[in-house]
C-alpha positions as CSV (number, residue, x, y, z in Angstrom):
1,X,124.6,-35.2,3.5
2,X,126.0,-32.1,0.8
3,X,123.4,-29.2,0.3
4,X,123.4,-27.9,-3.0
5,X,122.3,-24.7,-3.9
6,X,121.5,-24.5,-7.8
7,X,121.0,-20.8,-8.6
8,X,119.9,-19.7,-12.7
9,X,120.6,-16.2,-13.6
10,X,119.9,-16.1,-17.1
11,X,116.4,-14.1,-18.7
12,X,116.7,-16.7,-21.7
13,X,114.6,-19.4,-20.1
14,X,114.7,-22.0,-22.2
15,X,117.1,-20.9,-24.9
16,X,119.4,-20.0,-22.1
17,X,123.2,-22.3,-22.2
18,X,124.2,-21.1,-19.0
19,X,121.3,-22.7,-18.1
20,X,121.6,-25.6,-19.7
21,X,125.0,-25.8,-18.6
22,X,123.9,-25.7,-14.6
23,X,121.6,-28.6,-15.0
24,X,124.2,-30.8,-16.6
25,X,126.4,-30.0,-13.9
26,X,123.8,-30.6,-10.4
27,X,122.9,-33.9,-12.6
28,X,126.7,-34.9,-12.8
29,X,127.2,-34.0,-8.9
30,X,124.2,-35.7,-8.0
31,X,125.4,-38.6,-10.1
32,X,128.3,-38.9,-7.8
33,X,126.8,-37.7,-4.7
34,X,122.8,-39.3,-4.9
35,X,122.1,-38.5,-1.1
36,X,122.3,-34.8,-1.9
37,X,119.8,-32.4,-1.4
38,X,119.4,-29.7,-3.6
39,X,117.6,-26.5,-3.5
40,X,117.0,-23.9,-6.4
41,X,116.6,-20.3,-7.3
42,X,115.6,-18.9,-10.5
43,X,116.8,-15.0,-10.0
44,X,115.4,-14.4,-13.2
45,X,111.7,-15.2,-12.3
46,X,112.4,-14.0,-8.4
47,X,114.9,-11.3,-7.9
48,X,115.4,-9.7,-5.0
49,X,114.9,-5.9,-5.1
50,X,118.6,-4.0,-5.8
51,X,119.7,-2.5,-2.4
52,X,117.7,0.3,-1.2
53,X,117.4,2.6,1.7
54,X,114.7,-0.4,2.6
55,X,116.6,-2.9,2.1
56,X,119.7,-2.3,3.7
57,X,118.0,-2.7,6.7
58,X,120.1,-5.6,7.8
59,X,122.9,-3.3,8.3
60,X,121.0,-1.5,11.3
61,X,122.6,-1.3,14.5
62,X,121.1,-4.0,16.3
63,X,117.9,-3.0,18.1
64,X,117.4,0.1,15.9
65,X,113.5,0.5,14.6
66,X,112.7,-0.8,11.7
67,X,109.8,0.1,9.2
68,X,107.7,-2.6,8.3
69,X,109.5,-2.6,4.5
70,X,112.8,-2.7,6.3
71,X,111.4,-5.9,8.1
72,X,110.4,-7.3,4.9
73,X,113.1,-6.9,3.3
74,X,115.1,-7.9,5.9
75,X,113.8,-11.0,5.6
76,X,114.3,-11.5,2.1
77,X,117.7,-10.8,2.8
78,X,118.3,-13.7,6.2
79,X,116.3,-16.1,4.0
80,X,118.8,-15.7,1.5
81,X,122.1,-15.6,3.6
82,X,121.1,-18.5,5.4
83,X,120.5,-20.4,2.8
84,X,123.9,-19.9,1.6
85,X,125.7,-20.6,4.0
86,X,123.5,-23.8,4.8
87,X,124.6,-25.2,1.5
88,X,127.8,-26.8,1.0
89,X,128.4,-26.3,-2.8
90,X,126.9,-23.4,-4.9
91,X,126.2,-24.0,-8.7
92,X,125.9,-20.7,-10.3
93,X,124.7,-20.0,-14.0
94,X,126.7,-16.5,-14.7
95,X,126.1,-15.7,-18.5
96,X,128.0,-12.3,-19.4
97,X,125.7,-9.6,-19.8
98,X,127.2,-6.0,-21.3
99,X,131.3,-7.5,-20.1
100,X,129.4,-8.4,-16.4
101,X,127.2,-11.1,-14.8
102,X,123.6,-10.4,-14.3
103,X,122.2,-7.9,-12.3
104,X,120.1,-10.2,-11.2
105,X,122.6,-11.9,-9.8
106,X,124.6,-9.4,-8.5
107,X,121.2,-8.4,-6.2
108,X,121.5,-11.9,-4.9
109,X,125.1,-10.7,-4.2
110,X,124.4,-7.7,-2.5
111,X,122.0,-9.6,0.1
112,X,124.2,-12.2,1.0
113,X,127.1,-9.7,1.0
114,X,126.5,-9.3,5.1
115,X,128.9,-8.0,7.6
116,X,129.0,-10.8,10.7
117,X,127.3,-13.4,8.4
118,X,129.7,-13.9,5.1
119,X,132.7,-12.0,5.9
120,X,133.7,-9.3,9.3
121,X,136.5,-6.7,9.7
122,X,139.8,-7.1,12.2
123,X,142.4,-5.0,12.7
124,X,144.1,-6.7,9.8
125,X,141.7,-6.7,7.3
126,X,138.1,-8.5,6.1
127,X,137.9,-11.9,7.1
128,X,135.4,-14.5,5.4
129,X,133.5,-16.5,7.3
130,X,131.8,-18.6,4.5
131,X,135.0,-21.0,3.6
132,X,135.0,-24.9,3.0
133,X,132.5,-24.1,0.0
134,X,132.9,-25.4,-3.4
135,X,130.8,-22.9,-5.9
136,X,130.8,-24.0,-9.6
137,X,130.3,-21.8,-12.1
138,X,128.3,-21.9,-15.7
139,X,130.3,-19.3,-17.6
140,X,129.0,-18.7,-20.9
141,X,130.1,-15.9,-23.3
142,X,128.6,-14.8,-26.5
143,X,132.1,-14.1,-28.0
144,X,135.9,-15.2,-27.0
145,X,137.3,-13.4,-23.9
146,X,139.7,-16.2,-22.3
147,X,142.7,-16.7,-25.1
148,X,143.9,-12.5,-24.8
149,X,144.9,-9.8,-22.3
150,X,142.6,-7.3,-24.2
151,X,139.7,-10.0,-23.7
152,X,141.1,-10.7,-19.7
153,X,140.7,-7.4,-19.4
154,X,137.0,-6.1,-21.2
155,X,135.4,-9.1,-18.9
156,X,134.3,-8.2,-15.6
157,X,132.2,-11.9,-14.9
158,X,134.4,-14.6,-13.8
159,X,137.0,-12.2,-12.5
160,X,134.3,-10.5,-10.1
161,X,132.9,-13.8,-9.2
162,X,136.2,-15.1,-8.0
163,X,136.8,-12.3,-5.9
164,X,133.5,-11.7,-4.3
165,X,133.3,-15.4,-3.5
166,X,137.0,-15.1,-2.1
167,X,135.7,-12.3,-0.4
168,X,133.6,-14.5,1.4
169,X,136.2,-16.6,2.3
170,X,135.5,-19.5,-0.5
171,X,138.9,-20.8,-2.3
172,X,137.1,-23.7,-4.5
173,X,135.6,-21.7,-7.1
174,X,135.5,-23.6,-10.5
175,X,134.7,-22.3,-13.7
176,X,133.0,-24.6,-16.5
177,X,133.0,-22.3,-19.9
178,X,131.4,-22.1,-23.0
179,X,132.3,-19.3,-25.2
180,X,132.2,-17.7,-28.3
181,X,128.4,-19.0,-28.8
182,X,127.6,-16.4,-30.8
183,X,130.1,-16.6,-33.5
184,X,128.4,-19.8,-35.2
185,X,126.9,-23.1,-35.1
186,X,130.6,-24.8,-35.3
187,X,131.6,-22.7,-32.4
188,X,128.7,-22.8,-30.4
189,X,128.9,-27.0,-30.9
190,X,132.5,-27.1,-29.6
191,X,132.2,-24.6,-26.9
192,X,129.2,-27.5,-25.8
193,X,131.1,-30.1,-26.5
194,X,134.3,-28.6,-24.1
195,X,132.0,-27.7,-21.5
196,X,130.5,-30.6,-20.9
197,X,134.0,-32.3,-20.8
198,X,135.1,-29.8,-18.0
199,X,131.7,-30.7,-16.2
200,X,132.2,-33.9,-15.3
201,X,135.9,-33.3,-14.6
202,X,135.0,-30.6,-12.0
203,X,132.1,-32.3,-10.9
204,X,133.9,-35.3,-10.4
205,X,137.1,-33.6,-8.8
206,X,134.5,-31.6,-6.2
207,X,132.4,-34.2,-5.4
208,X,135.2,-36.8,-4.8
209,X,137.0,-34.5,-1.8
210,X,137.0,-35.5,1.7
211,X,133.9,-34.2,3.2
212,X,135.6,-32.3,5.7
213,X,137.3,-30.1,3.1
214,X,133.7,-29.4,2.2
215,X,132.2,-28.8,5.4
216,X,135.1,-26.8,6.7
């Protein structure tokens, strides 16, 4: 059985399309795949605090004394990190916030970011220890960032989610965009139109692998 984790970043509720976007594409998997089971989180309505002298308390030597914030925080933090790595493919809606993701979602980031659980260091170099994932991505833009270097460049969502996530040792990260929603309705409905093409061709592609590739 997969284990999907669906994760919503956006503060646009309802009017969100990145949104939108990630519930088209867990329908679409789960159309494919109907013996998965899915869990959620809504970083908008429960973020986890931004890193903190409190909340780094996961990166304590081990047996060190920790105050009871530290403890709660930690677990905040091993709830999260296990539930990551638990899941076999990661929907994430990333709308791009000021040329960046969320920082919402970059707190989520920052707690499953954990030394010995998602990556480690060797003599040659950080290792990730969170491979065989497929994370899909809801990328939505207001304007149109993908067609020159100038926009490549001033967009720091897609490119830092691909390498965090590679950080971690994932290669199947897939991007499903929908851009330039803010420069008209005729825009907006073709940017729709493309994403939801490019959703059932990922989720399709994904969901059709051998499952070891998955649970590698």
């Amino acid at each position: 059985m997969n284990k999907l984790l669906h994760i919503d970043s956006s503060i646009l509720g309802g009017n969100s399309v990145s949104r939108q976007l990630t519930a088209q594409i867990v329908a679409s998997w789960r159309a494919a795949k109907p013996d998965t089971e899915i869990s959620y989180l809504d970083l908008a309505a429960d973020t986890p605090s931004h890193l903190s002298a409190e909340s780094l308390g996961f990166r304590a030597p081990a047996g060190a004394e920790l105050s009871e914030e530290q403890k709660r925080e930690n677990a905040i933090s091993e709830a999260l990190v296990s539930q990551f790595m638990a899941s076999d493919v990661i929907v994430v809606g990333a709308p791009l916030y000021n040329f960046a993701i969320p920082s919402q979602l970059k707190a989520w980031i920052d707690r499953v970011a954990q030394v010995g659980r998602t990556f480690k260091y060797t003599e040659k170099g950080p290792v990730g220890l969170a491979g065989g994932k497929t994370v899909i991505v809801a990328s939505t833009r207001g304007g149109v960032y993908s067609t020159s270097d100038a926009g490549n460049a001033m967009e720091h969502q897609e490119s830092y989610l691909k390498t965090v996530f590679g950080f971690f040792g994932i290669t199947d990260v897939r991007f499903v965009r929908a851009e330039g929603l803010a420069m008209g309705e005729a825009a907006k409905t073709a940017a729709l139109a493309a994403a939801e093409v490019e959703i059932t061709a990922q989720t399709q592609t994904a969901a059709n692998q051998p499952q070891a590739a998955l649970a590698a």
